[in-house]
N, C-alpha and C positions, 0 to 999 in steps of 0.2 A: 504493500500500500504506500509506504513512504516513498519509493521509487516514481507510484503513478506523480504522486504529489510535486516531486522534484522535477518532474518534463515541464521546460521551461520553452520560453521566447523571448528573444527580441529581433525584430526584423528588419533587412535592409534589402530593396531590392535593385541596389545597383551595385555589381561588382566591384567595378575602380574604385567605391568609393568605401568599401570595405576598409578596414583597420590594413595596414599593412606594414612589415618590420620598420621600423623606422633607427636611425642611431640615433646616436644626443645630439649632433650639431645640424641635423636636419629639423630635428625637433627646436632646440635653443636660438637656433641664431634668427631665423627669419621674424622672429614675434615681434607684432607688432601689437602697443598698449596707446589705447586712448584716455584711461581715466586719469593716469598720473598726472597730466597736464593738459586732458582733452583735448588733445591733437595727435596724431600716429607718428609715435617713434616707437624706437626701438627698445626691447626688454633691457639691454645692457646699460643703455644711457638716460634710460628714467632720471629723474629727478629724487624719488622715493623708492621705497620699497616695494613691491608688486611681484604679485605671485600670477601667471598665465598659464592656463592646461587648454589644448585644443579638444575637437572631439575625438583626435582620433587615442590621443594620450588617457581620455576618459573612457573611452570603449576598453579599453586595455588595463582598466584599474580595477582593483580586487572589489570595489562598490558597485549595487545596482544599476546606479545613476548619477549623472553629475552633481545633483546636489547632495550625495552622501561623499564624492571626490573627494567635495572642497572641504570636508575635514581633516584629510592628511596634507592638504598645503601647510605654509610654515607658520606659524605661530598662530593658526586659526582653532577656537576651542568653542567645541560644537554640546550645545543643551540641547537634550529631548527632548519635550513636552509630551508627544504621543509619535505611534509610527509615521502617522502623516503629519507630526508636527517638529521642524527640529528648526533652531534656531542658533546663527553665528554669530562671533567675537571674535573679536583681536585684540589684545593688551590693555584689559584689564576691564573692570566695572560691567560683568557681563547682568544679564538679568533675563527672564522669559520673555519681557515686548521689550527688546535693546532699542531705546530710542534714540540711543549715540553710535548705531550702524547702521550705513545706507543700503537698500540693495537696488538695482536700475536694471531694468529691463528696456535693452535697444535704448538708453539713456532714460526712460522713464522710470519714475519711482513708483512702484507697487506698492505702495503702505496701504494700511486698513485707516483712511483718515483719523478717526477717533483715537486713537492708539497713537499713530503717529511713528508708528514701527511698521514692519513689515510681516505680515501672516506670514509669516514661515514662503513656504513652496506654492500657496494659492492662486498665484497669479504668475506663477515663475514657468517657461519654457518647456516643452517638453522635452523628455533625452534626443528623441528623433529631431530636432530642431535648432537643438544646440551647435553652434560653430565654435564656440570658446568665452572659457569664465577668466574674467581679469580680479586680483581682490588686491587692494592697497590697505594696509592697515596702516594705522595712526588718524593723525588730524589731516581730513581733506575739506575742510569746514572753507576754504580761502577761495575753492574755485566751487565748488558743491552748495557752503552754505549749511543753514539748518543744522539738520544733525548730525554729518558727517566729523565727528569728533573722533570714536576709535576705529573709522574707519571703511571702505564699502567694497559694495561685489558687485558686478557689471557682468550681465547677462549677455551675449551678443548672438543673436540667433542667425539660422542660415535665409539668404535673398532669396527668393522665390526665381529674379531674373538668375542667379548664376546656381541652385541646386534646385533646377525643378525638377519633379518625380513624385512615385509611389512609396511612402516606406509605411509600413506597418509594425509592431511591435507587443510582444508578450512576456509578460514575466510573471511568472509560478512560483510561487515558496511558500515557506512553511516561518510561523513564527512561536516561539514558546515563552505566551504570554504571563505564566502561574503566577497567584499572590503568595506571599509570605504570612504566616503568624508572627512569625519572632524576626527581630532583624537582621538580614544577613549576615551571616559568618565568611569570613576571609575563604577561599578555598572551597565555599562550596559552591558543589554541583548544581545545574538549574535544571534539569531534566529530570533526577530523581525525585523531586521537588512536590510535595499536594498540590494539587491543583492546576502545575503546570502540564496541560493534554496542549498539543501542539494545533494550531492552526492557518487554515489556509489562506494566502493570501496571492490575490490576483491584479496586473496593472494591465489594462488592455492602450494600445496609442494607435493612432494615424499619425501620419503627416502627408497631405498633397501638395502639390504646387506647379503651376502651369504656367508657361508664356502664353500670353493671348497676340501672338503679333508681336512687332520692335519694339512697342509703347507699352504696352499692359501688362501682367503678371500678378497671380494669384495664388494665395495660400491658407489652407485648413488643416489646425493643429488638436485633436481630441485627443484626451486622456482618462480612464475610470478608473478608479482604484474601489477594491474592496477587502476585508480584511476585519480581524478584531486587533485592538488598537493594545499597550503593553500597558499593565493594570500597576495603578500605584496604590501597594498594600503596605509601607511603611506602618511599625505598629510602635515603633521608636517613643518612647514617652518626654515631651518636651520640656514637662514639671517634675522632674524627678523628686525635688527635692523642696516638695512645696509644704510637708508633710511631715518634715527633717526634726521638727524640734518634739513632735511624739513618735517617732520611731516608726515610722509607716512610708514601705517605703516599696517598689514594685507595686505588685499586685494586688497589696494592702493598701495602696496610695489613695485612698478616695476623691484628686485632683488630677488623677490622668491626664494626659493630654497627648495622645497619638498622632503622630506625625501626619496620616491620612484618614483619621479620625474627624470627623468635624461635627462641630453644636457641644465639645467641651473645653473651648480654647476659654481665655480671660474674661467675655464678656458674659461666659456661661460659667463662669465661679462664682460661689461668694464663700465667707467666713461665717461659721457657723459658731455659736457658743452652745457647748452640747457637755454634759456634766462638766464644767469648769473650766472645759478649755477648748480653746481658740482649732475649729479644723477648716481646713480649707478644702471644699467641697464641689464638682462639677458635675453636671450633671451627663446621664449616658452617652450619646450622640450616635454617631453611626459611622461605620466605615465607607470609602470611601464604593465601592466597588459595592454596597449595597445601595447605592443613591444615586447611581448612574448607567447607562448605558454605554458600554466597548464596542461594541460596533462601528465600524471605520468604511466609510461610503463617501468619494470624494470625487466629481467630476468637474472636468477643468478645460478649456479650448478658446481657442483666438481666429479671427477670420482677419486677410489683409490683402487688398487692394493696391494695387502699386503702378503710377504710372512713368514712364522716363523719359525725361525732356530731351536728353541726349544720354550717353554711356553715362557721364557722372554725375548726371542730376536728376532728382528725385522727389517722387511725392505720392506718401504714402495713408494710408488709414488703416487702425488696426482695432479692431474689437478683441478686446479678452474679458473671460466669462466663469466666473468660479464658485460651486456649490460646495461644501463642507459640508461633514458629519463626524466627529471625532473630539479628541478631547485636548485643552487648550489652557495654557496656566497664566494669570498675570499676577495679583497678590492672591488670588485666590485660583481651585480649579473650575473650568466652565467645560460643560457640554455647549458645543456646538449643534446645532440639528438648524437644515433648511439655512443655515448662513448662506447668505450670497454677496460677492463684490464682484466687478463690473467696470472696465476702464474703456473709454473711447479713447481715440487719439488722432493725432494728423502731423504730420513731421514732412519736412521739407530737407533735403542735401542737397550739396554742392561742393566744389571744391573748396571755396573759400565762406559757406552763410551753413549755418545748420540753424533750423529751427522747430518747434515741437508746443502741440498744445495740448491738454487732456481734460477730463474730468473722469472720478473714482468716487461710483458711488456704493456704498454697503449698508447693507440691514443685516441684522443680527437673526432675524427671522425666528424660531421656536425654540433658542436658547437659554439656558441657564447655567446659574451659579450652585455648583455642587455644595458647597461648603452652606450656603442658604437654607440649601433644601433642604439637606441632613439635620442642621439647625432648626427649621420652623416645622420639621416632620414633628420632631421635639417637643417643640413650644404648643405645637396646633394640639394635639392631645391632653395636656396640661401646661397651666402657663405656671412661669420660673417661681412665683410666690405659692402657687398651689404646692407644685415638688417638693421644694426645700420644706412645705411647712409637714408635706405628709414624711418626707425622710427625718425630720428632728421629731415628730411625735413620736415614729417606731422607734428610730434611735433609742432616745428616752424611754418606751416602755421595754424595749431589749436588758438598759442598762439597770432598771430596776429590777427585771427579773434576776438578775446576775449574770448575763450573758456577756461571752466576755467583747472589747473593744471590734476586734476584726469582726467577729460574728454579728455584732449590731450592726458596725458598717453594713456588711454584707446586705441581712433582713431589711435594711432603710432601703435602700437603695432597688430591690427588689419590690417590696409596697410602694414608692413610689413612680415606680416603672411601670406598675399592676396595668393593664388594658394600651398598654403604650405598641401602635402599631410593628406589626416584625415583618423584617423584607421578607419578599415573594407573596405576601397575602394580599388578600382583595384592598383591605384598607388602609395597608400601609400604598398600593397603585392607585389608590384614589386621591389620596395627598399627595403622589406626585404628581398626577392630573392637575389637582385643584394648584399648587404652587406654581405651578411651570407657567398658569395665566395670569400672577399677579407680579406688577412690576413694582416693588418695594423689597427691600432685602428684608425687612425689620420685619415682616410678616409674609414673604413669599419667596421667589426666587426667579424672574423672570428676568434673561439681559432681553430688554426691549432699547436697539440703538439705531437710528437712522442717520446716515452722512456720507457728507459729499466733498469733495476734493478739486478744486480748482487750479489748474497751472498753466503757463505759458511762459516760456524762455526760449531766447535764442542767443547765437553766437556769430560774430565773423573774424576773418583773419584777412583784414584789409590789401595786409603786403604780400598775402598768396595770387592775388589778380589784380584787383583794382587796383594797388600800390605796387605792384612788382621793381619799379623803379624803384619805389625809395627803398627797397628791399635789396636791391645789388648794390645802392649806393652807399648804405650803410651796414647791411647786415644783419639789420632785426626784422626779428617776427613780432609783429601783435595779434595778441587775440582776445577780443571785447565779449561782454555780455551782458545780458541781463535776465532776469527772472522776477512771474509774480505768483503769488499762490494764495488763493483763501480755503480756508476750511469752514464750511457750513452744517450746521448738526441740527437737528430735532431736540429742545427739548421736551424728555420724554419724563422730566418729573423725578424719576430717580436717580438717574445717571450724572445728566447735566440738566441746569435750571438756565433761565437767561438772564440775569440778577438784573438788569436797566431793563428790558425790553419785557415781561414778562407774558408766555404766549408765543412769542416771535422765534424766530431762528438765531440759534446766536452763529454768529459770523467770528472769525478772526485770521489774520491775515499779516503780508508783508510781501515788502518788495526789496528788491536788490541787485546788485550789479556788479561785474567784476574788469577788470584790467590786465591783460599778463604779457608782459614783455622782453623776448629769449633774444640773446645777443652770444655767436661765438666768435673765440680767439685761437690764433694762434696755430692759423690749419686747422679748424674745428676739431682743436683738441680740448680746448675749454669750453665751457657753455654756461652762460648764466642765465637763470630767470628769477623776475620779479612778477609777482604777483599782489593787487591790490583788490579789496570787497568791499564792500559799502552796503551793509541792511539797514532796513528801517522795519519795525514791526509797530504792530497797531497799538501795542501797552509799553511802548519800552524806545525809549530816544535813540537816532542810528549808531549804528555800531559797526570800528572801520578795523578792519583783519589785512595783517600783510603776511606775504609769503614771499622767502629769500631760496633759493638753493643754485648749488654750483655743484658740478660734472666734469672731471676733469678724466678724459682720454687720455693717455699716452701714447693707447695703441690698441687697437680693435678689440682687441680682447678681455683689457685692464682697465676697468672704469670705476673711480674712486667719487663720491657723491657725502656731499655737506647741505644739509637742511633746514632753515628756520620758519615754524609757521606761528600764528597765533589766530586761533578759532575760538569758537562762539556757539554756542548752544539756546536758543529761545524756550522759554517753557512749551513743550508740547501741550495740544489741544485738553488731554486730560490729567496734565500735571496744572495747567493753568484754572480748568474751570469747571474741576468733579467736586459733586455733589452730591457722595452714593449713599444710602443709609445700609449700613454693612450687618448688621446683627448688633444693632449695640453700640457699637464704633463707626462715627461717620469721616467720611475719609472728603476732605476740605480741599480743594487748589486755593497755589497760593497766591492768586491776583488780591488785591485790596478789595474789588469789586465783589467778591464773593462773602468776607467775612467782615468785613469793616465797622458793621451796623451792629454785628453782631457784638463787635472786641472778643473773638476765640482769642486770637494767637495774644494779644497785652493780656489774657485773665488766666493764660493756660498753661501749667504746669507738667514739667516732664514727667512721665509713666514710671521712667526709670525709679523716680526718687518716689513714688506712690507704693510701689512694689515696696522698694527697702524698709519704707514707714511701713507696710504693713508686716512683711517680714520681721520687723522689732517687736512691733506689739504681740503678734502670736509666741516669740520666743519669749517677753517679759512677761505674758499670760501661762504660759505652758508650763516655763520653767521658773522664771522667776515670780509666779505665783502673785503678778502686780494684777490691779482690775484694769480695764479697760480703760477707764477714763486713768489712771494713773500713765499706764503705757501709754497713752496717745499724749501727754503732758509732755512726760518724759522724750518722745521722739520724734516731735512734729519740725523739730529743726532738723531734721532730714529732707524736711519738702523743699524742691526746687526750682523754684517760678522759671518757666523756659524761657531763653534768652534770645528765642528765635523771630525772624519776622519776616514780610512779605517778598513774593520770589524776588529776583534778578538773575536775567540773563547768567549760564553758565560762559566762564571764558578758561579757556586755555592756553599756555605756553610750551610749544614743544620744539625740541633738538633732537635730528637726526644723522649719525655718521654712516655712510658705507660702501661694501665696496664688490662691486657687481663682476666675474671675469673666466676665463677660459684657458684653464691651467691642462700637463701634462699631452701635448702634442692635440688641442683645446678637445679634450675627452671627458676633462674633468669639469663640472661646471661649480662655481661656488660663488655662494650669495652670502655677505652676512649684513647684519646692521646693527647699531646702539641706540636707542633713544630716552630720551628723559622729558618726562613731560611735567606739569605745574597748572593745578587746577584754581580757578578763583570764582567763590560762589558756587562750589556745587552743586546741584542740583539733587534732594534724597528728601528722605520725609522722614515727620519725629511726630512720638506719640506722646498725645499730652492731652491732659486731662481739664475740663473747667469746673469751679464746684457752683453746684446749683444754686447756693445762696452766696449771699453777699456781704457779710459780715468777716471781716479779716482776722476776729480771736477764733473764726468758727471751723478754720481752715481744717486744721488737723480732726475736726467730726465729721467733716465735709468727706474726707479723703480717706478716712477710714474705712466708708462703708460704699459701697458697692452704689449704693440709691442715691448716695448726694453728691455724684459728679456725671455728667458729662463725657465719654469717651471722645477724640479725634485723632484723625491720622493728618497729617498737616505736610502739606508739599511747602519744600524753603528749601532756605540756602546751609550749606556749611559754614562754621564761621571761622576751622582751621583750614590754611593751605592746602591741597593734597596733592602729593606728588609722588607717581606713578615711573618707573624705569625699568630698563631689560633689554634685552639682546638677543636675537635669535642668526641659526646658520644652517644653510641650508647647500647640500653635496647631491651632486648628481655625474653618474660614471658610467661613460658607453664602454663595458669591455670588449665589446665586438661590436661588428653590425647591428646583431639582434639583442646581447646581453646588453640589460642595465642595471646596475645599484644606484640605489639612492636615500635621502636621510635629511632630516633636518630636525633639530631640537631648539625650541625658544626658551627663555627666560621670562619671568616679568613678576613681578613685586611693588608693594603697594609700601609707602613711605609717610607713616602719619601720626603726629600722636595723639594717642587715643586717652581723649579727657574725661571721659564716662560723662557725655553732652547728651546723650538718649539719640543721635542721628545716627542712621546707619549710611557706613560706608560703602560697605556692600561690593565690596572690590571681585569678591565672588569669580578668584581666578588663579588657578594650577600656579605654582613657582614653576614646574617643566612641564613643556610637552613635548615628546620626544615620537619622531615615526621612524621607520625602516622601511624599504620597498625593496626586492627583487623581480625584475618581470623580462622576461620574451618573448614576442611577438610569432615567433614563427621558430620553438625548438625542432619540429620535425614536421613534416609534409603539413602545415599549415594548421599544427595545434599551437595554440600557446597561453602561457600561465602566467600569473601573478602573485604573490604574497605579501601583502603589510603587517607590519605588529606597530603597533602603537601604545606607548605607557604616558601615563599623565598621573601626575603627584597629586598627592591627597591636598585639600583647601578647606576654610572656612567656608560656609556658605549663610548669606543673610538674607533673611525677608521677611515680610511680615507673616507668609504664612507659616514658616518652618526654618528656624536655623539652627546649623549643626555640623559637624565634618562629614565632607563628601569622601570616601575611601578613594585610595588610588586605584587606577583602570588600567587594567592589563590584555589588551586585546589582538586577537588575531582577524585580519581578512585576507578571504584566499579564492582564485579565482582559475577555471581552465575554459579555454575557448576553441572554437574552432571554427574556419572558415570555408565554405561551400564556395568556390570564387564562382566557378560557373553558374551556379544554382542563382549567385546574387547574397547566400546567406550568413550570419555568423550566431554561431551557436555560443553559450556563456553557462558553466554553472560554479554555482561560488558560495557563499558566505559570508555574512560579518558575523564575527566575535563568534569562528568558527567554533572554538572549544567552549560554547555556550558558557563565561565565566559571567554571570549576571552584574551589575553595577546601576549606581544610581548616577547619572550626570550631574543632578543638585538634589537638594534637600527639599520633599515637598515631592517629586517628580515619579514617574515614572520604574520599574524594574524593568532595565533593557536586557532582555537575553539573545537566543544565539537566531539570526535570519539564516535562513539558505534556499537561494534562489537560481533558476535556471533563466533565461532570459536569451531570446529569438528575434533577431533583426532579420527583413527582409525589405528590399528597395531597388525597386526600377526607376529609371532613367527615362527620361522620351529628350 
């Protein structure tokens, strides 16, 4: 049966255009990169760092598909969220919606407006469509803009006028999704594992494309994926130690708090006084894997029109089209279901004018918030005053009978659970029914988001035509631009509100523009460019970014590059202007316009310092046998009014060395680089609490108990430095024709001191990741294999839903091919994380174990 499972496809039905051996300097030398400076040069003499795989280097990599490639590029460190969801980074402050990484498809940004991130792969290319992924990490904020701070990925699909044909394509595999009870052990096996039964997983694609004539040309790109998606059963307890001062600790912990657990995190605690002493108490909640659906249904395709004015000018329209079903993490986890996004476009080329206009629009459609649901399944049965009062009566009459402490626990908890819906029953699917259509977190769980995305930019390079002269007479290149974009959203009440307009759309926007002009010397052995930007956004006075680097040749092969940028990051659409009511905790953007009226952030006090205050009083209760009102006397000078306040623009300072070149008779290729970067204003969020009354001796009563504050999550600034450094190198070695090794390990470290401010940093990023590759194209009559291993060092991981150390990941992918030349076909079957060693990417996430997939190209030519 496993066998049937493994027959695979991906399909190609043109020969020539099959995979075929290639060496290294066939592969290295001709690349050509547009993001680093948005104009085509060459890989060697970049300005930055930049990583380029074509398609035929990605047909040939131990991965199903190129967007799983581009995580053994060099210092790229890749988050799951679900099978269909995975998400990239580069150097440092990674997160599940990385709003400080670009991704561009044919130069358009794919983001989910509201987010202001990128959906993972929703809108991203098919494999049969791909011509080559460009990724620069660091700050490319000077000629990009926006987000572009750690960094972007440049999709570049193939022209309809120069690869038209039929390809079709299939990939079969098996995935082993199991949940865990207890949390992983180093070394073990995912296979022998409860619950882990292997499932099937299928990608079906097109791709067409046709000359209609000299002038016209056409293209249709489908893709359907289906699948069950890799289940987060973390059971990891995040309050171990909430419990500490009576001796209750594991299983006996009556404050649990499981990592994919949710409806028992803080906002579902309180402190009970139950024979004399102080317990901290949560109520049951539910796993995650009982309050959602796995199921992974994701169809995705673009249609594009293309007309040519001559060979090298163009103009084109593209529709791309994308349904979701699967599962999705930002502070919290969400089911997707019926999501759809949607981008038109129309772009213009030429030699020397590129221009591009679009609109992105997305509905969230019949989604929800897992951690809600599980929560208000909870609540909707018995509300939080009911439970605790029927678990402190049992308590209590336990403790009278003489039953002893655990065993009262126990019966309380039980009685007050009495009639509380249990997954798979009728009425535990009728609260999810009933939730799933109300848009409130505080009593339901529905994402109800509408928005729309606005852009237009373009660019020219006057002295490529129009100016040629003054281009021989002097020797520089300019290349101008500009860009505008609005983001327009619904609100829907819970999400976002319009705090001026109420009812209306709220709008927000900016425009901007850039300057960059390259001069060489010296027999175009030096090269310098300058780059300047200039934004204006709609909340925030313009803001002006320059970009310095220099390129020094000596000789084709040997290219030494020095970098200076300084970028800029705007609050995104919902760092700026969320409004969500979360279960308890309402999560604030930090524009003035949002909370001003109210005074949160002048009234509101760090979390951090609420905990510790109350952490004292249960120990001066517990142990030192003080009353209540005694301990809260005693330690109200622990509270710490937060020192935080409204956003500002994130900016950055970064320097880059390195040195791009083609060593050992040029077989050997070697890339390294340094940089250091320096953040001001960070952008991250601090929880902080307001007390419902207003009386300042009353603080410490306020804050005591659970009823008399206010919960917020508050988007702001850092108020320390942060600075960010590392180095990464990367080796590539044609031993023959066909052999190649290859390898690259990064560096990168987070540089900050840590003042116990309640902000999280969130730097959320491996000290090493280190890959290995061995591959050949064509060991014998036109089979050939591949092997990666890749290790990535254990990290801190922070969020609000779950922080904790991510174990180190030790993975293998392995791949064998073969190619039918005549037939037109190439057969692939392979694996990641062949020796099934399970790992978490982050905390909160997913248990990725082992895929193995067959995958079937076929592709004719007309």
């Amino acid at each position: 049966m496993l066998n049937v499972y493994l027959l695979v496809a991906t399909l190609t039905c043109r020969a020539d255009s099959l995979p075929r051996p290639d060496s290294l300097r066939a592969v290295q030398l001709p690349g050509i990169v547009v993001s680093a400076s948005r104009v085509a040069e060459s890989v060697l003499r970049s300005p930055v760092s930049v990583e380029v795989i074509d398609a035929r280097r990605i047909r040939q990599s131990a991965q199903p598909s190129y967007f799983d490639a581009i995580e053994n590029l060099k210092g790229v460190q890749l988050l799951t969220s679900s099978l269909g969801f995975k998400v990239y980074n580069t150097r440092g402050f990674a997160n599940t919606t990385n709003v400080r990484f670009v991704q561009l498809v044919d130069g358009r940004d794919n983001q989910a407006p509201h987010i202001g991130a990128p959906i993972a792969n929703a809108l991203a290319p098919s494999d049969l469509d791909i011509e080559r992924v460009e990724v620069v990490p660091g700050v490319a904020s000077a000629l990009y803009g926006l987000n572009a701070l750690n960094g972007l990925v440049t999709l570049i699909t193939r022209n309809p006028f120069d690869s038209p044909g039929l390809s079709i394509g299939q990939k079969t595999g098996l995935t082993w999704p199991g949940s865990l009870a207890q949390p992983l052990a180093e070394g073990t096996n995912y296979v022998g594992m409860t619950n882990a039964a292997p499932r099937l997983y299928s990608e079906s694609s097109l791709r067409y494309a046709r000359r209609l004539g000299q002038r016209w040309a056409v293209k249709l790109n489908v893709v359907y994926q289906r699948g069950y998606d890799w289940i987060a059963g973390n059971r990891t307890d995040l309050t171990p130690n909430a419990n500490a001062s009576l001796g209750l600790f594991g299983a006996e912990n009556p404050a649990i708090d499981a990592v994919n657990g949710y409806g028992n995190e803080a906002a579902n605690r309180r402190t009970l006084t139950l024979g004399g002493s102080n317990y901290v108490v949560a109520r049951t909640g539910y796993y995650e894997a009982d309050a959602t659906d796995y199921r992974l249904q994701n169809l995705r395709g673009d249609l594009s029109v293309h007309y040519r004015f001559r060979p090298n000018t163009e103009l084109a329209y593209t529709y791309q089209g994308a349904t979701l079903d699967n599962v999705y993490q930002r502070t919290n986890r969400f089911r997707l279901d019926n999501y759809y996004l949607d981008q038109h476009s129309l772009s213009f080329s030429s030699p020397s004018v590129q221009a591009r206009a679009y609109r992105t629009h997305e509905t969230t459609g019949d989604s929800y918030n897992i951690r809600s649901m599980a929560e208000n399944i909870d609540k909707g049965f018995k509300s939080d005053s009911q439970w605790y009062s029927d678990f402190t009566n049992q308590f209590n009459a336990d403790i009278q009978a003489s039953r002893s402490v655990t065993d009262a626990l126990r019966d309380a908890r039980a009685t007050a659970d009495k009639g509380r819906p249990v997954p798979g029953s009728a009425a535990f699917a009728e609260q999810v029914a009933k939730l799933r259509a109300i848009n409130n977190w505080d009593i339901g769980a529905a994402l109800r988001v509408q928005s729309w995305l606005y852009h237009a930019e373009a660019q020219v390079e006057p002295t490529k035509a129009l100016w040629a002269g003054f281009r021989q007479r002097t020797g520089v290149d300019i290349l101008a631009g500009f860009d505008m974009r609005r983001y327009v959203v619904f609100p829907d009440g819970n999400y976002f509100v319009n705090p001026t307009e109420p009812g209306q759309n709220l709008i927000y926007g900016k425009i901007g523009g850039f300057l960059q002009v390259t001069r060489q010397f010296f027999d175009d052995k030096l090269k310098l460019t300058g780059s300047l930007r200039l934004d204006k956004n709609d909340y925030f006075a313009a803001r002006l970014n320059p970009r310095l680097a220099v390129v020094y040749s000596p000789t084709e092969a040997h290219n030494f590059r020095l970098s200076y940028q300084n970028g800029y990051r705007f609050p995104s659409l919902f760092e700026a202007f969320s409004n969500v009511n979360s279960g308890g905790v309402k999560r604030v953007g930090g524009l003035p316009v949002l909370s001003q009226n109210q005074r949160i952030f002048e009234r509101a006090y760090l979390r951090t310092s609420i905990d510790a205050f109350q952490a004292a009083i249960n120990v001066d209760v517990n142990l030192n046998k003080l009353t209540t009102n005694q301990a809260i006397q005693k330690n109200k000078g622990l509270l710490k009014a937060s020192p935080y306040t409204y956003l500002q623009p994130e900016q950055v300072n970064s320097i880059e060395l390195g040195y791009k070149g083609l060593l050992v008779q040029q077989r050997l290729f070697v890339d390294v680089d340094f940089y250091y970067t320096a953040y001001r204003n960070f952008i991250a969020q601090v929880n902080a609490n307001v007390p419902k009354g207003t009386n300042p001796d009353s603080l410490g009563y306020y804050f005591a108990n659970s009823n008399g504050q206010n919960r917020y999550r508050l988007w702001t600034n850092s108020q320390s430095r942060v600075y960010n450094y590392g180095a990464s190198l990367g080796l590539r070695y044609g031993l023959t024709r066909h052999w190649s090794v290859g390898g690259n390990a990064s560096f990168a470290r987070l540089d900050r001191a840590e003042n116990g401010d309640g902000l999280e940093s969130a730097f959320n990023t491996p000290t090493w990741i280190t890959n290995a590759s061995v591959s050949n194209a064509d060991v014998w009559n036109g089979i050939g294999f591949s092997v990666n291993y890749k290790y990535q060092s254990a990290f801190l991981w922070q969020s609000e839903l779950a922080t904790g150390t991510v174990q180190p990941i030790n993975n293998v992918d392995a791949q064998v091919s073969y190619r039918f030349v005549k037939a037109g076909l190439l057969l692939k079957l392979g694996g990641t994380n062949v020796l099934n060693r399970p790992y978490y990417s982050f905390i909160g996430g997913p248990l990725v174990g082992g895929f193995y997939y067959t995958n079937l190209i076929w592709e004719l030519t007309k």
